[in-house]
C-alpha positions as a printed Julia matrix, in Angstrom:
437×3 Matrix{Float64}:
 145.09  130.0    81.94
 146.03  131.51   85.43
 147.26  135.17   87.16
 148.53  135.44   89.94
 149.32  138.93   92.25
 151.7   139.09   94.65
 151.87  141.8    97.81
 154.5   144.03   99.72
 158.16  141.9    98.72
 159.95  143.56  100.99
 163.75  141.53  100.52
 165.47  139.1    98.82
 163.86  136.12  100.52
 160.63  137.66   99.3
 161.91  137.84   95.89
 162.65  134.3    96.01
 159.58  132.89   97.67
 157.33  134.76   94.68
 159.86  133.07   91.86
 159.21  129.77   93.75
 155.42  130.11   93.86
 155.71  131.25   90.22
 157.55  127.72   89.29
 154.66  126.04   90.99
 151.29  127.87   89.58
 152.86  128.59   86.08
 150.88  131.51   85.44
 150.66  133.39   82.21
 150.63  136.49   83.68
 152.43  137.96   86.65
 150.82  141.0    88.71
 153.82  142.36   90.82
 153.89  145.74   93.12
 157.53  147.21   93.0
 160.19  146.05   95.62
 158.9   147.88   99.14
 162.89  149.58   99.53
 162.76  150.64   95.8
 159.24  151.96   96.75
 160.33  154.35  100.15
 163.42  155.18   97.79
 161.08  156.66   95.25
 158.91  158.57   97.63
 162.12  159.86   99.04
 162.47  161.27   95.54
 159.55  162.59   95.09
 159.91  164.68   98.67
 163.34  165.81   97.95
 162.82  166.66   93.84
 159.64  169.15   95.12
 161.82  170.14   97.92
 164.53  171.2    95.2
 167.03  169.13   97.27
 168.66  168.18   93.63
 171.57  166.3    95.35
 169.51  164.37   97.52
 167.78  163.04   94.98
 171.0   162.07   92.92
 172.03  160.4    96.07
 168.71  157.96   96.51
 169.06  157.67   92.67
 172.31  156.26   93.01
 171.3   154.0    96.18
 168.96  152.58   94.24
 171.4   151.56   91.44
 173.79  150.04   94.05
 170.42  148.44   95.34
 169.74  146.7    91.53
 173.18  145.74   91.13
 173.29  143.41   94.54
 170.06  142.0    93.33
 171.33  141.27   90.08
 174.67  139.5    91.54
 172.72  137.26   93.98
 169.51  136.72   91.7
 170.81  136.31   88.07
 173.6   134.19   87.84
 173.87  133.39   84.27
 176.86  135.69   82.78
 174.5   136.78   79.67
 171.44  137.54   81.75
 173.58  138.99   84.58
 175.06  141.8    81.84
 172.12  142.6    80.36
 169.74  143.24   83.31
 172.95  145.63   84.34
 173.06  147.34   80.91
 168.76  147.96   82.12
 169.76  149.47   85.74
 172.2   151.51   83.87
 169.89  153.23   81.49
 166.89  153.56   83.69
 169.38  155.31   86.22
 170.89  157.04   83.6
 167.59  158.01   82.24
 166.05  159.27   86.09
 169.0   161.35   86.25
 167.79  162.81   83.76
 164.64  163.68   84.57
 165.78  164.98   88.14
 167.38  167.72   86.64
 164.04  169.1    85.57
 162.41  171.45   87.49
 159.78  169.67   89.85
 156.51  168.81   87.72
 153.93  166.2    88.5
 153.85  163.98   85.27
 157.54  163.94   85.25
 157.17  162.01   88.79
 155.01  159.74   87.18
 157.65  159.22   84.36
 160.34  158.68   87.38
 157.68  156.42   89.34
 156.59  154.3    86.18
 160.79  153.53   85.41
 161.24  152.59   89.39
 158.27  149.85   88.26
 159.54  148.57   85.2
 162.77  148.37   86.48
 161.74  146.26   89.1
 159.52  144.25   87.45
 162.64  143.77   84.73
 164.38  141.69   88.44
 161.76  139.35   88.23
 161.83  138.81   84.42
 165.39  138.14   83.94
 165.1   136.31   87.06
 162.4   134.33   85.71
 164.72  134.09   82.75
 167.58  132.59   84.66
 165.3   129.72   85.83
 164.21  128.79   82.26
 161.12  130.45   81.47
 161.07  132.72   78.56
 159.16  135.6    80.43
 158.35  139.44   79.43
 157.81  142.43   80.93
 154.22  143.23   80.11
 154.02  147.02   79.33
 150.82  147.46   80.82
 151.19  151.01   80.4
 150.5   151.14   76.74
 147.18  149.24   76.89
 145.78  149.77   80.55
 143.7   152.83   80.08
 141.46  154.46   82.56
 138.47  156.14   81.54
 137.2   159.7    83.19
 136.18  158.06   86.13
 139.88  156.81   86.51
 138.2   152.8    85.45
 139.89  151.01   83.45
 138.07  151.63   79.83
 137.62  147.44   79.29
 136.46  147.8    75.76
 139.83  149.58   74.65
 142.02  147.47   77.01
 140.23  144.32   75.13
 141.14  145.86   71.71
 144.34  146.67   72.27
 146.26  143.58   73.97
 144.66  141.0    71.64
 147.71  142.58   69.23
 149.99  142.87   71.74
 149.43  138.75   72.43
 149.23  137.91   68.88
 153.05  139.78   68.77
 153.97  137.79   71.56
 153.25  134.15   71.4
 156.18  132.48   72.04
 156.1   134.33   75.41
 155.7   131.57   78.38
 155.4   134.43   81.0
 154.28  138.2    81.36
 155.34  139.72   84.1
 152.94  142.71   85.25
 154.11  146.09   87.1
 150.76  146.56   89.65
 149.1   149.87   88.92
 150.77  151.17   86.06
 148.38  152.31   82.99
 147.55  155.42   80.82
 145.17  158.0    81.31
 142.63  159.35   78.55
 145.29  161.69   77.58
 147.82  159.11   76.68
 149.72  160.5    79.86
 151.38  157.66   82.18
 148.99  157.49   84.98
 148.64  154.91   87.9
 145.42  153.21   89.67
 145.39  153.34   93.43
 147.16  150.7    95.15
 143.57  150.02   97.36
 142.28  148.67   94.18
 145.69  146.41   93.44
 143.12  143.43   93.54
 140.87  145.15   91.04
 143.65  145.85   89.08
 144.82  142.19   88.56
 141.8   141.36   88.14
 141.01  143.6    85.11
 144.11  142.07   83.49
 142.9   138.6    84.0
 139.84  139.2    82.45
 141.6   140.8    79.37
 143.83  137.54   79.01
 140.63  135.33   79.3
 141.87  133.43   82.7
 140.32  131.11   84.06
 141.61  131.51   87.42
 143.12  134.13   89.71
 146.0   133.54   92.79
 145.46  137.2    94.88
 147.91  136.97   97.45
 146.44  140.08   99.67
 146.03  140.92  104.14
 143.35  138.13  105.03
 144.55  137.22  108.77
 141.11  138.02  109.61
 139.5   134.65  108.17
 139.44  131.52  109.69
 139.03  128.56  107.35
 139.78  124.81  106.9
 143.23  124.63  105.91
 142.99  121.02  104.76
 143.39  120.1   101.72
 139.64  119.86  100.84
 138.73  122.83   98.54
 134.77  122.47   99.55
 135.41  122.79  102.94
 136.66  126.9   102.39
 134.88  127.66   99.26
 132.33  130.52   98.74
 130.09  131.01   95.77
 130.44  134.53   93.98
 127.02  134.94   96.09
 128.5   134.55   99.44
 131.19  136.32   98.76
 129.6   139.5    97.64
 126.69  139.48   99.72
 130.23  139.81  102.89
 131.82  142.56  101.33
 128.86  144.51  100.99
 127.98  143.96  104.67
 131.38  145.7   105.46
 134.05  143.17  105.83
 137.12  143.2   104.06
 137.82  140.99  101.9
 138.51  142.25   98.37
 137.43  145.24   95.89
 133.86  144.76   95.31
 134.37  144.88   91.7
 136.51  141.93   91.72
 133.87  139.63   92.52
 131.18  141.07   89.78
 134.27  141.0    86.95
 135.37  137.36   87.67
 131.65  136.5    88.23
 130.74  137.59   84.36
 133.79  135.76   83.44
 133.16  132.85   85.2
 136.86  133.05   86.89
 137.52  131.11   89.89
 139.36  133.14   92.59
 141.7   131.93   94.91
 143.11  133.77   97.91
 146.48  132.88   99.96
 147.97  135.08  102.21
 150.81  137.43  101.71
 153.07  135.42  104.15
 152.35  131.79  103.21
 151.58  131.9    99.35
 151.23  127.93   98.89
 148.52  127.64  101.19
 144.65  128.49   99.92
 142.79  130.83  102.47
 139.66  131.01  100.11
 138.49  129.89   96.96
 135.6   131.73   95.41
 133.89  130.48   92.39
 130.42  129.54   90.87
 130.35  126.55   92.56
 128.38  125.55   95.75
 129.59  122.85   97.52
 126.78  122.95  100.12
 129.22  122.94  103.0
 126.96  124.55  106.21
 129.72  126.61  107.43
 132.66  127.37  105.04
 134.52  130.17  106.8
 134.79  132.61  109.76
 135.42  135.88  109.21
 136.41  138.64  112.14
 135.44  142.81  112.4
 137.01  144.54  114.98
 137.02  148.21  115.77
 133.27  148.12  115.91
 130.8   149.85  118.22
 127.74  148.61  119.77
 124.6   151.31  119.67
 121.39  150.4   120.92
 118.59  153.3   120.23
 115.46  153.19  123.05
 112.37  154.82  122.16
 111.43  157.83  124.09
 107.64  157.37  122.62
 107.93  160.5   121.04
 107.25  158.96  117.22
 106.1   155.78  116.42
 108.04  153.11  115.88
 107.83  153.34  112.13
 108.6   156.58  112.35
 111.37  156.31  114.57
 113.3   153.54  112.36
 112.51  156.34  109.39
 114.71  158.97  111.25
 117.35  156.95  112.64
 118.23  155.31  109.09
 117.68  158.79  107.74
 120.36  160.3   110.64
 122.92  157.07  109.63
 122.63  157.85  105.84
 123.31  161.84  106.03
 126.74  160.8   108.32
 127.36  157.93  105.79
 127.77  155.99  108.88
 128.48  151.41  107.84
 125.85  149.82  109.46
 127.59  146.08  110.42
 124.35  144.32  111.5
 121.13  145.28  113.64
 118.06  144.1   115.61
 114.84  145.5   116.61
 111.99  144.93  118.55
 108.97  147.19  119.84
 110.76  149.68  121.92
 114.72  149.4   120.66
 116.57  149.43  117.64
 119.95  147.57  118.01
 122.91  148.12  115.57
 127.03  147.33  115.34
 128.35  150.69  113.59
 131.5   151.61  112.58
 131.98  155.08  113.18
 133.97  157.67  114.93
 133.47  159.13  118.76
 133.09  162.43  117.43
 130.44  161.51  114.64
 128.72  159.0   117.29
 128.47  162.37  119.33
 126.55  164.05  116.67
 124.21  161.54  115.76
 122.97  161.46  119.26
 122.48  165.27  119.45
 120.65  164.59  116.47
 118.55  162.16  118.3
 118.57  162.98  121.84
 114.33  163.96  121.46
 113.81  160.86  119.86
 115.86  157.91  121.66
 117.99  157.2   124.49
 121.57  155.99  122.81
 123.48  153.51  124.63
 127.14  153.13  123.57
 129.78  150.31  123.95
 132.65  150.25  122.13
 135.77  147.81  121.49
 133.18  144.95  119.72
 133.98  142.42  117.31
 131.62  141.25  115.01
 131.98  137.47  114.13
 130.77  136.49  110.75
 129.96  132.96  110.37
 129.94  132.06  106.25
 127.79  129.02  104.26
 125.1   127.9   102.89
 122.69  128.45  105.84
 119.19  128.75  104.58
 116.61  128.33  106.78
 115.68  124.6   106.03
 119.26  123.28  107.43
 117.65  123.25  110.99
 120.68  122.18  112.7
 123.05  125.07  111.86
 121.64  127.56  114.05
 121.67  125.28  116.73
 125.0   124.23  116.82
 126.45  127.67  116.77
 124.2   128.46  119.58
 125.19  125.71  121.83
 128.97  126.43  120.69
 128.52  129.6   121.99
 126.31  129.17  124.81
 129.06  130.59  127.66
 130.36  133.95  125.77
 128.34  136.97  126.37
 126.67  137.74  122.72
 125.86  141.96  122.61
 123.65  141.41  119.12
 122.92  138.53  116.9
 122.02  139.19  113.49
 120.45  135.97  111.31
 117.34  135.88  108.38
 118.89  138.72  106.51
 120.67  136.62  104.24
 120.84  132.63  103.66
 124.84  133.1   103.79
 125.83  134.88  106.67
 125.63  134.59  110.52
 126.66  137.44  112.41
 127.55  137.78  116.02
 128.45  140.75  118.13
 130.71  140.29  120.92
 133.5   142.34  123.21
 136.87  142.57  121.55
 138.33  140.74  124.41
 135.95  137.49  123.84
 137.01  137.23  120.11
 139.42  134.75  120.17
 137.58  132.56  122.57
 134.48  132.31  120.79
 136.36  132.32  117.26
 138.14  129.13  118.8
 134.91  127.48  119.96
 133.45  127.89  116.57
 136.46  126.66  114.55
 136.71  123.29  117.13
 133.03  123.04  116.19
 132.95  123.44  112.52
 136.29  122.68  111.15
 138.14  120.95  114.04
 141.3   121.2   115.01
 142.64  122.31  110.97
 141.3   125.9   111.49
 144.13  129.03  112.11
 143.66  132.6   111.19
């Protein structure tokens, strides 16, 4: 069983790209973010409702009806289908109307904002509908509960929507509104959209899938595009172990829940959805180098000893300094006399640190880095590995290399302007001429 989540659909074309990919994967659940226009039109609500500009809200209201209805002409054909989806748009504008009247209050706006998503995800259903399937909105909002901590509460979630399956099997396809869920209150309630990934991924554990489809921003990874899974896979491992380092790639948590479920995930990007970016699973394929990830917006630091402490000491106060500023260490390398790192941080809080420091160490600063991660299976005994990346790379200037801290990841610091060039040499090396960002 498979569940697929879909990012920013911005148009029709969108709309019809995600039905196509849809028809292809056959998913039993579908995790979809409201239309982006229906999405500025509700925050334009929002703004005017606490402004107590009533008719400007009755206005976007109405836009967005006149919005549904063109959508429903050029999407859902079928006379039946057609009718009813309009009888929908009528009520939920009817019903939003409504609730615009009201003076401003904070869980109405939720009400207003949770309608806005089940009246888009309602387009996709009956357009799902029109093409045969015999598809659902899912009403995630009676079974997705956050706990106090604003997680989702698993344990109840798993209680609940084993009913809500059993009173739905003749379903083919649920289709998901992204975010939507209940707080401990029973109130309507809504996860952040940074953990949309986390959020899809929640529901496929509930349904028991054995794979996930994230569509999500990943045009910082370079991988074989052929049509060889092995040759961009990652083990749950791998794909952890880069996350934590500081690249993005998705919510942590997604990797530990699909890890205890044994749930592959696959990755495609938000503006090609039928071609795999990454696959993540339990498997190793034992591939050297399996992708090529890129940081930018880093900043290279390199601490000199002013043989005031020891060196012990001195590595003491300058990971003591980083933790107080809660300052994302990328990589680092030290010898006798230097400690050298790639931070991301701020001018103004690299400022302070070396105020903090200025007794200690001399701080030399460069900014505008990239850090290049190179991704495998590259434990120590495949001799060669190292090797070839170093010839590869032989005539880019290299700021820090960072290699030994972990048997998956190879990390190289360079200028911002060199990226490209030495991301190019390394995909010619290790994937040919089938590697694009």
């Amino acid at each position: 069983m498979k569940v697929c989540k879909f990012e920013k659909i911005k148009d029709e074309d969108d709309i019809k790209q995600v039905i196509n990919c849809i028809r292809q994967e056959h998913p039993y659940v579908a995790v979809l973010p409201v239309l982006t226009q229906l999405q500025e039109w509700m925050q334009a609500i929002s703004a005017s409702w606490f402004h107590e500009e009533d008719e400007v809200s009755h206005t976007t209201v109405n836009a967005i009806e006149e919005y549904c209805y063109s959508l429903t002409n050029h999407l859902i054909t079928e006379p039946q289908l057609n009718q009813d989806m309009k009888i929908r748009i009528r009520e939920c504008i009817k019903k939003i109307h409504a609730l615009v009247e009201d003076k401003a209050d904070l869980l109405i706006d939720k009400t207003i904002k949770a309608e806005i998503y089940g009246l888009s995800s309602d387009l996709f259903t009956y357009s799902l509908r029109q093409q045969g399937f015999r598809a659902q909105t899912l009403d995630a909002g009676k079974f997705m509960q956050i706990n106090l901590e604003r997680k989702p509460d698993i344990p109840y979630i798993q209680e609940t929507v084993r009913q809500y399956i059993d009173e739905n099997q003749d379903v083919d396809i649920f289709v998901a509104p992204l975010s939507i869920c209940k707080n401990v209150y029973g109130e309507i309630d809504f996860m952040s959209e940074r953990r949309n990934d986390y959020y899809a991924t929640v529901l496929a554990t509930i349904f028991q899938a054995d794979e996930i489809v994230l569509s999500t921003q990943i045009n910082h990874i370079y991988a074989n595009r052929n049509c060889r899974r092995e040759q961009h896979s990652l083990t749950y491992t791998e794909a952890e172990q880069l996350i934590n380092s500081g690249v993005y790639l998705l919510y942590t948590d997604c990797i530990t829940l699909a890890a205890r479920s044994n749930m592959a995930i696959r990755l495609t990007d938000i503006h090609d959805l039928t071609t795999e970016r990454l696959y993540i699973s339990s498997h190793d394929t034992g591939d050297s180098v399996k992708a090529i990830l890129s940081q930018d917006s880093a900043t290279f630091v390199r601490f000199t000893s002013l043989n005031v402490l020891p060196g012990y000491l001195l590595m003491g106060k300058l990971l003591e300094v980083i933790n107080k500023y809660q300052i994302n260490v990328v990589s680092m390398a030290s010898s006798n006399v230097s400690i050298s790192m790639m931070l991301t941080a701020s001018s103004d809080t690299l400022r302070i640190v070396q105020r903090e420091l200025y007794k200690y160490a001399e701080m030399v600063i460069d900014e505008n880095m990239s850090v290049i991660h190179i991704i495998g299976s590259l434990h120590w005994e495949r001799t060669q590995v190292e090797s070839h990346i170093m010839d590869t790379i032989k005539d880019i200037p290299v700021s820090l290399i960072s290699y030994g801290g972990s048997d998956h990841c190879f990390t190289l610091s360079v200028h911002t302007t060199d990226k490209n060039k030495l991301i190019n040499s390394l995909s010619r090396q290790f994937f040919g001429n089938q590697c694009a960002a």
